[in-house]
C-alpha positions as CSV (number, residue, x, y, z in Angstrom):
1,X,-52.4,142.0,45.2
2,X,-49.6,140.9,43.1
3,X,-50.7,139.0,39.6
4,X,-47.7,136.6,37.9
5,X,-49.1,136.3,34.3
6,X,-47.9,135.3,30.8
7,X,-46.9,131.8,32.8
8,X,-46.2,129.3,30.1
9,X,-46.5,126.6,33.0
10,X,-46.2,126.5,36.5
11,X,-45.4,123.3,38.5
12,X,-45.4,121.5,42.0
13,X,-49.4,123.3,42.1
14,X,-51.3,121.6,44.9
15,X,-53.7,122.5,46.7
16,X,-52.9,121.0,49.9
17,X,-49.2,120.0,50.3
18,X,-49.2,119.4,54.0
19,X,-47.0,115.8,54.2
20,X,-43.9,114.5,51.9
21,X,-44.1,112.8,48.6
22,X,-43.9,108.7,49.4
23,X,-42.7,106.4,46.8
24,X,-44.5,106.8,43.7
25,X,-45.9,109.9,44.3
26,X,-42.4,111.7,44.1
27,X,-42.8,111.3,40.3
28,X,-46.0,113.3,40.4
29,X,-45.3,116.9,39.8
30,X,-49.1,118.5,39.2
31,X,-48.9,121.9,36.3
32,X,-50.8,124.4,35.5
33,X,-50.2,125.6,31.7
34,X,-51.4,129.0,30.4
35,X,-51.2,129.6,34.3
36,X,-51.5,132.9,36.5
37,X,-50.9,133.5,40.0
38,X,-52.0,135.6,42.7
39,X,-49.9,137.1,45.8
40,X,-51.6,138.6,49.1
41,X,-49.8,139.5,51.9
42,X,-47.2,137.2,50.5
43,X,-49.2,134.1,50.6
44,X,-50.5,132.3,47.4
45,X,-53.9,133.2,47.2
46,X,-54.7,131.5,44.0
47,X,-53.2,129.5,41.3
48,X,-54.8,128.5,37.8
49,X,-55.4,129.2,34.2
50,X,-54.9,132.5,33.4
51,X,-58.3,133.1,31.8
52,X,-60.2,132.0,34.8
53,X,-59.3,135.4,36.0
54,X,-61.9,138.7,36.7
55,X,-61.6,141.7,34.7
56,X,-61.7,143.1,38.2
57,X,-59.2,141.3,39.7
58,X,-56.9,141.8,36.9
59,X,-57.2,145.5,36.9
60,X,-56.5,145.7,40.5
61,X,-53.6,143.9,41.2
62,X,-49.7,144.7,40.4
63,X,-48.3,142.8,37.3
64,X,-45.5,140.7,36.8
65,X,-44.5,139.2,33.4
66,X,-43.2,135.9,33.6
67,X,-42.7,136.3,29.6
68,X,-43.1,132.6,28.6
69,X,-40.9,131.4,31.0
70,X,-42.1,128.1,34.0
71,X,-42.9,128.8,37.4
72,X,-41.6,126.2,40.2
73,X,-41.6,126.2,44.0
74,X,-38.3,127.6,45.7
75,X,-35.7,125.3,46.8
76,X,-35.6,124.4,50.0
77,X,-31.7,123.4,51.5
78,X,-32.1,121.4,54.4
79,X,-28.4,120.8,55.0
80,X,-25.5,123.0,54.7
81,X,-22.3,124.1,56.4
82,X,-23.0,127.9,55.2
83,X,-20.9,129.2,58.4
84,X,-17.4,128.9,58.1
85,X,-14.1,130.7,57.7
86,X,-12.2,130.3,54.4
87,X,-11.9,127.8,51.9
88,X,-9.5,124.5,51.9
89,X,-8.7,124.4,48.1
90,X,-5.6,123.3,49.1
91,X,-6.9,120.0,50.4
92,X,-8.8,119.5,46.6
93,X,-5.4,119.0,45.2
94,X,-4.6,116.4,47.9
95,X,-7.8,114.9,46.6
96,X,-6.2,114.8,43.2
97,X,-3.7,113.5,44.0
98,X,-5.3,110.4,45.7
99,X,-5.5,111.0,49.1
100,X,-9.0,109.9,50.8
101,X,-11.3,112.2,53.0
102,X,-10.2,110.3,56.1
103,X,-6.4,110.3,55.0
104,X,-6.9,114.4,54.7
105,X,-7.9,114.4,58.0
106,X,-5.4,112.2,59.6
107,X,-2.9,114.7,58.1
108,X,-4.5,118.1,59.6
109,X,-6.7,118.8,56.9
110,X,-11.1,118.0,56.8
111,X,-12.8,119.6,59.3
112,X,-10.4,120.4,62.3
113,X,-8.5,122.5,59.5
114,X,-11.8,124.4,58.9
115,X,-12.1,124.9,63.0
116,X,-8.5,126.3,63.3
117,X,-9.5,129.3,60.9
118,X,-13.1,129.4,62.1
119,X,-11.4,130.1,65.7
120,X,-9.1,132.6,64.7
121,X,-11.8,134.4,62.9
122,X,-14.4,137.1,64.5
123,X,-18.2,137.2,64.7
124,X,-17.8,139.5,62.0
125,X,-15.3,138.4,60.1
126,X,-17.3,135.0,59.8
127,X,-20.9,136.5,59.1
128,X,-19.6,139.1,56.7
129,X,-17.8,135.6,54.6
130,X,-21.2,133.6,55.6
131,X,-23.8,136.3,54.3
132,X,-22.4,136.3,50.8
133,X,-23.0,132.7,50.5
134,X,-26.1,133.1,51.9
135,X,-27.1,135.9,48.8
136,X,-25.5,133.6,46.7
137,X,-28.2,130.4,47.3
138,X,-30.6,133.0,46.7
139,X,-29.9,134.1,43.1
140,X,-29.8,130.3,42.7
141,X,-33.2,129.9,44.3
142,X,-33.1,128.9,47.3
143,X,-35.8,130.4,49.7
144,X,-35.3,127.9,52.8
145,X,-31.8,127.2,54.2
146,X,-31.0,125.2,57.3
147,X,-27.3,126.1,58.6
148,X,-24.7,123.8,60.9
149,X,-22.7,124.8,63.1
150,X,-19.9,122.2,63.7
151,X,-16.9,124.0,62.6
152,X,-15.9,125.8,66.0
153,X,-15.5,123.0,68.1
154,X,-15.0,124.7,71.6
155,X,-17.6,125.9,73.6
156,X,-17.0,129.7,72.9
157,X,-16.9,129.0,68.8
158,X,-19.9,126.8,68.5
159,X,-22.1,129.3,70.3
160,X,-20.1,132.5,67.8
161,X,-21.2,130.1,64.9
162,X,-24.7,129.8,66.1
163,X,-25.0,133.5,66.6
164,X,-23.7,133.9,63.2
165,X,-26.7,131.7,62.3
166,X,-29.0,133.8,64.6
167,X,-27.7,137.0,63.0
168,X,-28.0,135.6,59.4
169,X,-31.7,134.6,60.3
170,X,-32.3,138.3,61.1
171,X,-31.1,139.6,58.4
172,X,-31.9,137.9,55.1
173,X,-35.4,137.0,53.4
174,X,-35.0,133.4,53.5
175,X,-36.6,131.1,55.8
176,X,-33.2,129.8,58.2
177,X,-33.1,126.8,60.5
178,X,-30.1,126.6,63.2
179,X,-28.8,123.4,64.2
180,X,-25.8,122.6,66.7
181,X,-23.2,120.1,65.5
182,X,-20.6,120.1,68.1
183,X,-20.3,116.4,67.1
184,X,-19.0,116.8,64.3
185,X,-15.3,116.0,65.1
186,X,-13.1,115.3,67.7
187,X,-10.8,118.6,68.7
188,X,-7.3,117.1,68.3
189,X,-6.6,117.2,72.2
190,X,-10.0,115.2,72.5
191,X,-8.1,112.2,70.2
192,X,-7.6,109.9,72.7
193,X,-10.2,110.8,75.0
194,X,-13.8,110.9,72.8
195,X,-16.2,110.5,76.0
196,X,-14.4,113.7,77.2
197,X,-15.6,115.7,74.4
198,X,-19.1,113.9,74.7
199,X,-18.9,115.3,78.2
200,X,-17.8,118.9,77.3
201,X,-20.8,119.2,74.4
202,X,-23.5,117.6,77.4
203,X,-22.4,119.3,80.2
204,X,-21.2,122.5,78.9
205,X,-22.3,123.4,75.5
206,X,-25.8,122.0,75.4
207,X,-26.7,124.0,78.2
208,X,-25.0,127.5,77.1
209,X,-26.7,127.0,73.6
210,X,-30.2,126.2,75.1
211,X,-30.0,128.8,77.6
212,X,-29.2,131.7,74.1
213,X,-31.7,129.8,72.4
214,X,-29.5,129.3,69.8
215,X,-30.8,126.0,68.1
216,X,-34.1,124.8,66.3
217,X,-31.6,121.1,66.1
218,X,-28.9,118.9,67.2
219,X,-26.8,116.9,65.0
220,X,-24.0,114.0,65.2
221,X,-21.4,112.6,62.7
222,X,-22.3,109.3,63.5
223,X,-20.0,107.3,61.2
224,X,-16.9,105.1,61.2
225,X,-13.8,107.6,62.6
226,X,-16.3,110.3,63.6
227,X,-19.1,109.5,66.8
228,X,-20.2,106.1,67.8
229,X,-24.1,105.0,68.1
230,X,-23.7,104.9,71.9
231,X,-22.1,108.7,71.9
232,X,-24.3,109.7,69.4
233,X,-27.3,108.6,71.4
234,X,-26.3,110.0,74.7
235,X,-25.7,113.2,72.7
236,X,-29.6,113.2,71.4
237,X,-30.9,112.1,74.8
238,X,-29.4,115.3,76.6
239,X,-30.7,117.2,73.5
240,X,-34.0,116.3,73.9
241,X,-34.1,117.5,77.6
242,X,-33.8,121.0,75.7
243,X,-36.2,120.8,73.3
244,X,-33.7,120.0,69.8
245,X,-34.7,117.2,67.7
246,X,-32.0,115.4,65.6
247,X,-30.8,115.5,62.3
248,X,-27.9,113.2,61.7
249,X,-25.6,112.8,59.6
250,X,-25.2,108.8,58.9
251,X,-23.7,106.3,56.8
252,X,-21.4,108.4,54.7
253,X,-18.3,106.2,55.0
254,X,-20.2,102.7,56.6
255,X,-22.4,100.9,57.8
256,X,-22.8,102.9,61.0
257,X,-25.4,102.3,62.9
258,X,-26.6,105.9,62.2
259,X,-29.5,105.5,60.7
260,X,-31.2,103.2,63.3
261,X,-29.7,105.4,65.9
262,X,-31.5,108.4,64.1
263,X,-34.7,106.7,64.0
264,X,-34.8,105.5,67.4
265,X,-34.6,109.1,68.8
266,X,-37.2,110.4,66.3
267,X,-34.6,112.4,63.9
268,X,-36.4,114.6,61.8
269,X,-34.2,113.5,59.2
270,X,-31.1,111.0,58.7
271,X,-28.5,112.5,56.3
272,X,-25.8,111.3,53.5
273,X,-26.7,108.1,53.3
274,X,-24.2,106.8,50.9
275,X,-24.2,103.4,52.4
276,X,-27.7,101.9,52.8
277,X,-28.9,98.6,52.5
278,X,-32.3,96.6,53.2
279,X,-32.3,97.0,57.1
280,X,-31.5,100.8,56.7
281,X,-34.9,100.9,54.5
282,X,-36.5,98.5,56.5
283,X,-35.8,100.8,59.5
284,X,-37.0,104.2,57.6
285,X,-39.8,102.1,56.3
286,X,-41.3,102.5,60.0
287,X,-40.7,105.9,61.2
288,X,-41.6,109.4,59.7
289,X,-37.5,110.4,59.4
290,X,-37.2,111.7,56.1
291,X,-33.9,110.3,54.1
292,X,-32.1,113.2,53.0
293,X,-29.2,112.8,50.0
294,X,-26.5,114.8,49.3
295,X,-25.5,113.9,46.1
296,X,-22.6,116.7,45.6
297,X,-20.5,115.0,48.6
298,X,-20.8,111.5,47.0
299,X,-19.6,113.4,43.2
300,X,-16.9,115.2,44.8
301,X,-15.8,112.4,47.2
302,X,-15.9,109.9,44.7
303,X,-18.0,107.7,46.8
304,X,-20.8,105.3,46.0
305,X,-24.0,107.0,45.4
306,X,-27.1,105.7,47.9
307,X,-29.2,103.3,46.4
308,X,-31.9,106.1,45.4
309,X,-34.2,104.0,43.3
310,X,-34.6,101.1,45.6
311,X,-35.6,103.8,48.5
312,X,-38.2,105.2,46.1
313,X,-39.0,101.9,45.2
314,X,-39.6,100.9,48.6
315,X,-42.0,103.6,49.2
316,X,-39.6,106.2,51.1
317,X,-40.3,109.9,51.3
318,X,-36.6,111.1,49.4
319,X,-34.9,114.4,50.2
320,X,-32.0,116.9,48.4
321,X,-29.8,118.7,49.9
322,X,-26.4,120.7,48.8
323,X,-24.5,119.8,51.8
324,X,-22.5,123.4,50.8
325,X,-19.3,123.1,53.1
326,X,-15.9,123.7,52.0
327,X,-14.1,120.4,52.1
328,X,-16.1,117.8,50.5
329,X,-19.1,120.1,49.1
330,X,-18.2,123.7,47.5
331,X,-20.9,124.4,46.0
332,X,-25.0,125.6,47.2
333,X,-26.3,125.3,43.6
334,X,-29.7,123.1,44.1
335,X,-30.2,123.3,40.3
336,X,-26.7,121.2,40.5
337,X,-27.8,118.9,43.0
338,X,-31.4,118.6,40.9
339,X,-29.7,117.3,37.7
340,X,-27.0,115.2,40.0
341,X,-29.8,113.5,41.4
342,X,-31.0,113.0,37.8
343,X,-27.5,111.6,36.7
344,X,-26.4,109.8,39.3
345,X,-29.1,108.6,41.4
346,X,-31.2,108.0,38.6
347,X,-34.1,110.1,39.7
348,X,-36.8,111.7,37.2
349,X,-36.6,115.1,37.0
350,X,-40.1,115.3,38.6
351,X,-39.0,112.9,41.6
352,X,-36.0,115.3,41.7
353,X,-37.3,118.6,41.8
354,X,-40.1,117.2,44.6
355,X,-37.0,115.9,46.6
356,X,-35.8,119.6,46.1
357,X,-39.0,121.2,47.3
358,X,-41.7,119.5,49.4
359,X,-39.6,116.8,50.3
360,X,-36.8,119.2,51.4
361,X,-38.9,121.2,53.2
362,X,-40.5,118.3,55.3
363,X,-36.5,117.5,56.1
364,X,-36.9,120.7,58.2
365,X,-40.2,121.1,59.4
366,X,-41.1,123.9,56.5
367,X,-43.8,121.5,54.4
368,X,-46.5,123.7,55.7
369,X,-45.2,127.0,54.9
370,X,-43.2,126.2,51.7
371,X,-42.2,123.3,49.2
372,X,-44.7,123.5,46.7
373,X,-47.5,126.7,44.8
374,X,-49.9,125.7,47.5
375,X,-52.8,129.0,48.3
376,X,-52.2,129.9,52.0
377,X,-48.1,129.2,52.1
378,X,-45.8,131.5,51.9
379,X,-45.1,132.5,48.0
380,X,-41.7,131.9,47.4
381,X,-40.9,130.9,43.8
382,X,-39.0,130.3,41.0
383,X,-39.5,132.5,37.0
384,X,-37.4,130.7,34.5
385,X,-36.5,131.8,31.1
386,X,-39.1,130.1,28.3
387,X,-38.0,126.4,27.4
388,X,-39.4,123.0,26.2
389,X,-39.7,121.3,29.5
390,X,-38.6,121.1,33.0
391,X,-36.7,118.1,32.2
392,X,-34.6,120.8,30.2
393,X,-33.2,122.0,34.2
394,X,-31.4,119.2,35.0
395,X,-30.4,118.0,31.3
396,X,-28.6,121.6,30.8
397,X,-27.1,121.5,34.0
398,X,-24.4,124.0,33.7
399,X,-26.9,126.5,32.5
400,X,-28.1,129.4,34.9
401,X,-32.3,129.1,34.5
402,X,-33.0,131.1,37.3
403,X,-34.6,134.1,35.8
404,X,-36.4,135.8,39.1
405,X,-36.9,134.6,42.7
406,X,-39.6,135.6,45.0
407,X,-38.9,135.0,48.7
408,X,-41.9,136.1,50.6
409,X,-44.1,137.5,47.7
410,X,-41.2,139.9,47.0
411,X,-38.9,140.0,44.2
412,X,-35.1,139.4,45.3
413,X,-33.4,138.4,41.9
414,X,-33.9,138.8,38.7
């Protein structure tokens, strides 16, 4: 067994954490001071106060010194573009200059910018780029990563970048869910013919990726520009012969229609969110999708922020995610995305970090297996240098407080 000791406090401790964190529970974020924990097999066996433990047990097990510093939960990602070939800093100066997302990508630039180089690219090539990014949420503590596809477009390049995904999976500690987004633009000679390239991902890719076994998910831009509710649903309904459930991404840029579309084909979770009003949380309110926001797109958009506190307020079950992607996104830091959520959404840090966690790992089916310092999941955690609170992560947000990660019961960083 593996003892953590010297813990000045460990947080997110429960002993059953088995659903997501409604409402008012999101602020609740149970700790352990003076704490200890034991690793079995790379499960939590126990958590607790550091003198409730044996002179036996402690002279038996492997020690690690947290040396003063908090233990937390792994983050968990449930949203990112990880996969994909090259980075459009170009298009951030086009951004300075004033030109909006959907002006970018009426010129050539956004996301059919990011297929052209993902096509030219090989399955190497683009896992070699995608791995190091994958290392890199890691160090930053990310234990549970959920990875789009979306950027090839074609039949042959959405099924390279869900290999990529399946080879990524193999290789790496942390836990990795695969989800198709085929809709997540329209190729260019698609522009005047959308239902065509509805066709082409029902009839041709959706079948080819099933028959691989290539996705745990299926996903739709459903938004103003992007996919409509009527494409987007026959999309989910020709999913669903195959087994994928849906996690969309909706109401980035309108009122869509996205959200209710999500919910009505049991979407696992409903992403972005930027524009939600009573109906959207009226809608929520009466299915178990989890809300998942990605406050980094809205700070490097400069769009509205989603009306966070009324969904907490309202009882909803709120999730963060980085959204890492290299247009509107460039960044997997969830540390970032904690003390965004703090700034901008006016989240506590406790409602924060849970929405980082638990909450994130509900948004991909992970809750039972990781989220929170739970005995029986799987012990993937956070060591942080010694400081006054945990308030202090988000406040110093620019600071690296990532000391160790454990993925697994094994040590990865630090």
């Amino acid at each position: 067994m593996i003892l953590v000791e010297n813990i000045k406090s460990a947080f997110g401790v429960r002993a059953e954490a088995k659903e997501p964190l409604k409402g008012a529970e999101m602020a609740e974020l149970p700790q352990v001071d003076d704490a200890a924990i034991l690793i079995r097999d790379g499960r939590f066996k126990w958590i607790g106060k550091r003198g409730e433990i044996s002179a036996d047990t402690y002279a038996s097990c492997e020690k690690v010194d947290a040396r003063g510093g908090m233990v937390l939960p792994a983050f968990c990602d449930p949203h990112t573009h990880i996969v994909f070939a090259g980075w459009r800093e170009a298009e951030f100066r086009d951004k300075i200059m004033g030109l909006s997302y959907e002006e970018i990508a009426r010129n050539g630039g956004g996301i059919l910018n990011s297929a052209r180089r993902l096509q030219a690219a090989s399955e190497n090539e683009l896992f070699e780029q995608s791995y190091a990014r994958v290392e890199q949420i890691m160090r930053m503590g990310t234990a549970a990563v959920e990875i789009k596809s979306g950027y090839g477009l074609t039949v042959a390049d959405e099924i390279k970048m869900l290999r990529v995904i399946a080879r990524i999976r193999e290789k790496t500690p942390l836990h990795v869910k695969a989800t198709f987004l085929g809709a997540h633009a329209l190729p260019a000679e698609y522009k005047s013919n959308p239902d065509g390239y509805v066709d082409l991902i029902v009839q041709e890719m959706l079948p080819n990726i099933a028959a691989e076994k290539l996705a745990d998910y299926v996903d739709v831009f459903c938004d103003r520009g992007f996919f409509t509710v009527a494409q987007t649903g026959r999309i989910l309904e020709a999913a669903a012969k195959y087994g994928l459930k849906p996690k969309i991404h909706a109401n980035e840029l309108d009122y869509s229609g996205g959200i209710q579309v999500g919910v009505q084909h049991g979407a696992i979770s409903v992403d972005h969110l930027e524009c939600t009003g009573d109906e959207e949380i009226e809608t929520l309110l009466q299915s178990n999708t989890i809300p998942t926001l990605l406050p980094s797109t809205a700070f490097f958009l400069g769009l509205p922020h989603p009306p966070a506190r009324k969904m907490i307020q309202s009882g909803l079950p709120l999730a963060l995610a980085s959204d890492y992607n290299p247009g509107s996104s460039p960044s997997g830091s969830m540390p970032f995305i904690i003390s965004l959520a703090c700034i901008h959404l006016k989240m506590l840090p406790e409602e924060a970090i849970n929405a980082a966690t638990l909450n994130a790992a509900a948004a991909m089916e992970w809750h039972t297996e990781g989220g929170s310092l739970s005995p029986g999941k799987r012990a993937d955690f956070i060591i942080t240098p010694p400081m006054s609170s945990v308030s202090f992560i988000p406040y110093t947000f620019t600071t690296q407080h990532i000391q160790t990660v454990f993925i697994n019961g094994k040590q990865q960083y630090g």
